[in-house]
C-alpha positions in Angstrom: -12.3 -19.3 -27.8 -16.0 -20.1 -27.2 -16.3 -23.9 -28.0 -18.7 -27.0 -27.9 -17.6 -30.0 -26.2 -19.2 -33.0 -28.3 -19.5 -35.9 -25.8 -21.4 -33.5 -23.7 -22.8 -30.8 -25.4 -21.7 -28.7 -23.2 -19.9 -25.0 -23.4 -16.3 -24.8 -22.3 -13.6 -22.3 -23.2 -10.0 -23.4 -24.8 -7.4 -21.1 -24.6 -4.7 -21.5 -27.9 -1.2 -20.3 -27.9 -0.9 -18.3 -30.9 0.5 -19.6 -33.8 3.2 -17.0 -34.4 4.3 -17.5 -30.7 4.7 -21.5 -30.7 8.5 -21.5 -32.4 9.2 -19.5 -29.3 10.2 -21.9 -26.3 9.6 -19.8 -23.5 5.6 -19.2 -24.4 5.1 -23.1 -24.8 7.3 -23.5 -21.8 4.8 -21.4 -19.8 1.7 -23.2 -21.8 3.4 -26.5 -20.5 3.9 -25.1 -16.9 0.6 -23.7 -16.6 -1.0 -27.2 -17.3 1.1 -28.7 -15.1 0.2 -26.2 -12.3 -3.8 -26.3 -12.9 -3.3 -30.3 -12.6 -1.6 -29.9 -9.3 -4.2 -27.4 -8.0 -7.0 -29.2 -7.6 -9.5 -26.5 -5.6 -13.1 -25.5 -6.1 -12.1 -21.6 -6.9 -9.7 -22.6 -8.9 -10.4 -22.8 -12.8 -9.7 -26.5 -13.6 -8.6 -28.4 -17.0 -11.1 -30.4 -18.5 -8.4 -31.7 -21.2 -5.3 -30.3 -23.0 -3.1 -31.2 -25.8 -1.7 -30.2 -29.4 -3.8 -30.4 -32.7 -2.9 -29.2 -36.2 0.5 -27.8 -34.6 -1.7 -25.8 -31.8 -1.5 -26.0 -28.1 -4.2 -25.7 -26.5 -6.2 -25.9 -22.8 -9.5 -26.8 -22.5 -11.7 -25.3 -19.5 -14.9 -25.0 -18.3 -17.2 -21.7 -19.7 -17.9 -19.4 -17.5 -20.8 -17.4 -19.1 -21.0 -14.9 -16.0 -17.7 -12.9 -17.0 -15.0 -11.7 -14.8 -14.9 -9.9 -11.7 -13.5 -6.9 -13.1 -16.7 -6.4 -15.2 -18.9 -7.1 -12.3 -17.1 -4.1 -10.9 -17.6 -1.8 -13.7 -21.3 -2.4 -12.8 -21.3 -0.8 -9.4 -20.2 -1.9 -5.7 -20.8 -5.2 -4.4 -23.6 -5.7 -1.3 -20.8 -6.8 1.2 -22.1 -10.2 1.8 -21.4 -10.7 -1.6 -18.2 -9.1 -1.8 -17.0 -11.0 1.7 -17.8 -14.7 -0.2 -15.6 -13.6 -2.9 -12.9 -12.4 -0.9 -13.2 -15.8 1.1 -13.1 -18.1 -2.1 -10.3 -16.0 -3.5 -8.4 -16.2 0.1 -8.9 -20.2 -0.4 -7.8 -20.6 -3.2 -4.5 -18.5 -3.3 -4.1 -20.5 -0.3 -4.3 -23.7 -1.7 -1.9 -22.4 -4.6 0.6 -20.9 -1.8 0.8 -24.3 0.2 1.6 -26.3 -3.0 4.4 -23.6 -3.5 2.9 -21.7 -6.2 2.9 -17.8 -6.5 0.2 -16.8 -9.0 1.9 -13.8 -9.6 -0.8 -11.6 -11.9 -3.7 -11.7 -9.2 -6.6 -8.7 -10.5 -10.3 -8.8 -11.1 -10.6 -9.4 -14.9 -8.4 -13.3 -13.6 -11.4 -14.3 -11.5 -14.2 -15.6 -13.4 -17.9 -15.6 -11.8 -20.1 -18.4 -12.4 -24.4 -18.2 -12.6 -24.2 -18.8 -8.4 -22.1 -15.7 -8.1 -19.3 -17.8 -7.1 -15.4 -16.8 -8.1 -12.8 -19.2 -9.6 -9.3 -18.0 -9.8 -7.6 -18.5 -13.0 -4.7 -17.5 -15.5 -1.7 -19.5 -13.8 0.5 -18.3 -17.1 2.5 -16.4 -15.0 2.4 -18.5 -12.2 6.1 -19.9 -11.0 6.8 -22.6 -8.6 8.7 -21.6 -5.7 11.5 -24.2 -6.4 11.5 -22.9 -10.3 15.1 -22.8 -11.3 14.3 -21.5 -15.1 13.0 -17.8 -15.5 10.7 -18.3 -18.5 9.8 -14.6 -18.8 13.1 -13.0 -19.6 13.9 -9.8 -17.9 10.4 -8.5 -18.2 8.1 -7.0 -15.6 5.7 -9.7 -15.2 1.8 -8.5 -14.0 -0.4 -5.5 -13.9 1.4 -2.3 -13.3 -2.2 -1.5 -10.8 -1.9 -4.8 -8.7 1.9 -5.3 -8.4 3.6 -5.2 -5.4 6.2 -2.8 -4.6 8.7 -5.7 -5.0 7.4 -6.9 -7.5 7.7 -3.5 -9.6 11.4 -3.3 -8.7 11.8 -6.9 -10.5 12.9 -8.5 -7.0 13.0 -11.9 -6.1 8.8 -12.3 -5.1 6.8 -15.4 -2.5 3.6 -15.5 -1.7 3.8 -11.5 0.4 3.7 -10.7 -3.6 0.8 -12.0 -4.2 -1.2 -10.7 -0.5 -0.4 -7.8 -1.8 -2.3 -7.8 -5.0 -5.0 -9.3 -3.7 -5.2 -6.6 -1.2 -5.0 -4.0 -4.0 -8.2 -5.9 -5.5 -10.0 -5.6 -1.7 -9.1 -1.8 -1.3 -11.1 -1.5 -5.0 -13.6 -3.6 -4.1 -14.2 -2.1 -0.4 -13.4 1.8 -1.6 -14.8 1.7 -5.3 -11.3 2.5 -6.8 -7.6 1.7 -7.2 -5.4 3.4 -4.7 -2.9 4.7 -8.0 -2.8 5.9 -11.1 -1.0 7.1 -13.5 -0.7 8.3 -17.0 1.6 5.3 -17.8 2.0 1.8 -16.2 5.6 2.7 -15.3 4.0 6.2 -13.5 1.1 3.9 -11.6 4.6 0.9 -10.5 6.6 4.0 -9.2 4.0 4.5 -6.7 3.5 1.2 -5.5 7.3 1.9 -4.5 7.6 5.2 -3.3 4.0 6.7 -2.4 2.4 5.6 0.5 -1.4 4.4 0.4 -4.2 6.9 -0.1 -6.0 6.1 3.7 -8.5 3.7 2.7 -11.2 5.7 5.0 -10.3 8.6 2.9 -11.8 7.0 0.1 -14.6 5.6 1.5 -15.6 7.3 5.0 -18.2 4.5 5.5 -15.2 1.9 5.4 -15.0 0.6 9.0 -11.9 1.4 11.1 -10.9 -2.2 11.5 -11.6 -3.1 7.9 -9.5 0.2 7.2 -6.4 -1.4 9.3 -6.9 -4.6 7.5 -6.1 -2.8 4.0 -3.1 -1.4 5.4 -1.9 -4.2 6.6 -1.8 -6.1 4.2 -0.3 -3.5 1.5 2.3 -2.5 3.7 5.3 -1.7 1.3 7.7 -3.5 3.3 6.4 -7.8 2.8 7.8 -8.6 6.3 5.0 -6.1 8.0 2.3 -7.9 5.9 0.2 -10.8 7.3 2.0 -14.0 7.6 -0.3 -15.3 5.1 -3.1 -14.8 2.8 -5.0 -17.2 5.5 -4.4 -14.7 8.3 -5.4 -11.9 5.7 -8.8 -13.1 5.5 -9.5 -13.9 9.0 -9.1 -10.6 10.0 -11.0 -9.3 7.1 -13.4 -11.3 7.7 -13.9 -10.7 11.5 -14.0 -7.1 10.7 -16.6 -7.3 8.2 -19.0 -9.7 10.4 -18.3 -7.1 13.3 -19.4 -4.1 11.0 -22.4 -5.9 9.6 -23.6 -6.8 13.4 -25.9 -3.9 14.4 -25.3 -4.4 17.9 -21.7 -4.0 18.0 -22.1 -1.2 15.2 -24.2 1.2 17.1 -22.3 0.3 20.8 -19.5 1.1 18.5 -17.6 -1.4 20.5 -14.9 -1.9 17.9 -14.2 1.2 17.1 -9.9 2.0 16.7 -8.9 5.4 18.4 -7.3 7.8 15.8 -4.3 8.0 17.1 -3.8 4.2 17.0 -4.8 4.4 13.5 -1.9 6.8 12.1 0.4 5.0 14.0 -0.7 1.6 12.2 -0.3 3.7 9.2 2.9 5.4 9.4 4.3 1.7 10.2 3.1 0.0 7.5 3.8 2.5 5.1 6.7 3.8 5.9 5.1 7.4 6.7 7.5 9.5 8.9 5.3 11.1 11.4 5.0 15.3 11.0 8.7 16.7 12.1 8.7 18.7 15.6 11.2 20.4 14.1 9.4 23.0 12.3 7.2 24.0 15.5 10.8 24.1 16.8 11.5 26.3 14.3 8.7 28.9 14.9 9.6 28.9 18.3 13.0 30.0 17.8 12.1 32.5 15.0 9.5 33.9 17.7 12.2 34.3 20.4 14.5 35.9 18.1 12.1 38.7 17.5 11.2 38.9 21.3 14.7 38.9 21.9 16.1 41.6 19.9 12.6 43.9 20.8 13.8 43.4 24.2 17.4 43.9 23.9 16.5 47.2 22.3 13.9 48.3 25.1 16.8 47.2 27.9 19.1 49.7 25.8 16.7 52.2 26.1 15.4 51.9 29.9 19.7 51.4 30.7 20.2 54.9 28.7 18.0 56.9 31.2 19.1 55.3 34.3 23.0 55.7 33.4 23.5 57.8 30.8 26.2 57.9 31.7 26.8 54.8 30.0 26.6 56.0 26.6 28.7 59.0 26.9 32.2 59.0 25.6 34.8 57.7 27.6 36.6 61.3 27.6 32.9 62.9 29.3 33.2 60.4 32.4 35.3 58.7 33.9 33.3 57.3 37.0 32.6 54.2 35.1 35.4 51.8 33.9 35.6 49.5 31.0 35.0 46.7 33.4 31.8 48.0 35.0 30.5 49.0 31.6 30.8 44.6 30.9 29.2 43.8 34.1 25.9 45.8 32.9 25.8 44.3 29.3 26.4 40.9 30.6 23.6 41.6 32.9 21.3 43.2 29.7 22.5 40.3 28.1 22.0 37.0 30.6 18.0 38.7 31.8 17.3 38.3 27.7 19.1 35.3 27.0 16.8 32.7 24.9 15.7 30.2 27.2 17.6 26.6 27.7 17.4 24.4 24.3 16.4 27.7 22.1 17.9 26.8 18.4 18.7 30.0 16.7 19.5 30.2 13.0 23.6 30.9 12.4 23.8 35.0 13.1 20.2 35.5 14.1 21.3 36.2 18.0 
């Protein structure tokens, strides 16, 4: 809710837990937890707690107002100018970082949680999800907890989740703000958490040809589907975004085209981090043999012809000569047969030969 605070006058926002949820432990558990958390975090771009408590059987949070809206309806608007979009990746980058070093995966990181304020200027918030990394009490049941769009692969397959988890989403939240759209979809949210496991990434460049190459391998990078090819950290995330994005707004390295990542390089970045198997050899293999086969048998049948008027002999019956013996008769076809053999390596299908 939208409220006044008295002593100041002032707008600020108080979220309530809803009366037909308080007899249920778990939701004031997380209430409780989430105040705790937003005490400990003490961060510029993160949303703080201007006072909390319980009145008329009601718990509730009190935080500041943030009149701007969220980040997710700044996006419905149209792209952000990069500078823009680069200070809000940087605040964001800061303040998961803060949350990460205090042991605290967010958990639910997506545009509508970051609130803008009149300076532009993004505060993460909506730690109700958010679980310490000692927490020894799951207070969510057995649920799927996040956004089906920003979860991580892990995450989707309800495994054990750190601070990679939370990379990832954030990354998810770059590649929409960097390409204009969501890597997946899906009819339903289970369709769109399937493909965070099992599809690879739609090339970010794909998307968005006017993405640079480096910022490209950033994005892939960091959503690789396997945590342990990520970025050590959300820290090292942003540093490299944020190199890239300085080099691609510089004009002289832009038009030297000094930073520029050969293609090659570039699928093979890919096909690591996502867990693309290059295009199989074997089917050009395949061709090949196919192709030999055919040459093969058209030869075998031209020998036969050009051996049938140099010995015809050969292809009377046995009774109609007897100038050429059963052993000179093997002699020529292992001859026809070793000048037509398939070359060293050949693979022919069972039968073809």
């Amino acid at each position: 809710f939208r409220a006044v605070e008295l002593t100041t006058n002032r707008a600020v926002a108080i979220k309530v837990l809803c009366p037909y949820l308080a007899h249920e432990a778990s939701f004031q558990a997380r209430l409780d937890r989430e105040i705790q958390l937003l005490r400990k975090l003490q961060h510029p771009n993160i949303i703080p707690i201007l006072d909390f408590g319980e009145a008329e059987g009601l718990a509730f949070i009190v935080m500041p107002f943030m009149g701007s809206g969220t980040l997710h309806e700044r996006l419905q608007k149209g792209p952000l100018d990069p500078l823009q979009g680069g200070r809000i990746v940087d605040q964001l980058a800061s303040a998961l970082t803060c949350a990460h070093e205090s042991g605290v995966v967010h958990r639910d990181v997506k545009p509508s949680n970051v609130l803008l304020d009149e300076d532009g200027n993004a505060l993460l918030s909506d730690f109700s999800f958010a679980r310490p990394d000692d927490a020894s009490q799951n207070l969510t049941g057995s649920a799927l907890i996040g956004t089906p769009a920003y979860m991580s692969p892990e995450q989707c397959r309800a495994e054990p989740i750190d601070a990679r988890s939370d990379q990832y989403s954030f990354a998810i939240m770059l590649f929409q703000i960097t390409t204009g759209q969501l890597p997946f979809d899906g009819e339903t949210p289970m369709a769109v958490a399937i493909k965070h496991v099992n599809v690879p990434l739609p090339r970010p460049r794909a998307v968005n040809p006017n993405l640079p190459e480096g910022v490209e391998l950033v994005l892939v990078r960091a959503l690789a589907k396997d945590p342990a090819l990520r970025f050590p950290s959300i820290k090292d995330l942003n540093q490299a975004f944020q190199t890239e994005l300085k080099a691609a707004l510089d004009p002289k390295l832009r038009t030297a085209g000094a930073r520029t990542v050969p293609l090659d390089r570039t699928l093979e970045l890919y096909r690591r981090y996502q867990n693309v198997k290059p295009p199989a050899q074997k089917r050009a293999y395949e061709r090949s043999a196919v192709l030999a086969s055919l040459l093969l048998l058209l030869a075998c049948a031209v020998s036969a012809g050009a051996v049938g008027i140099i010995y015809p002999e050969l292809f009377r019956p046995a009774s109609a000569t007897s100038a050429i013996s059963q052993g000179d008769l093997q002699s020529t076809v292992n001859v026809v047969l070793t000048a037509n053999a398939p070359g060293v390596g050949t693979v022919l299908p069972p039968g073809q030969l």
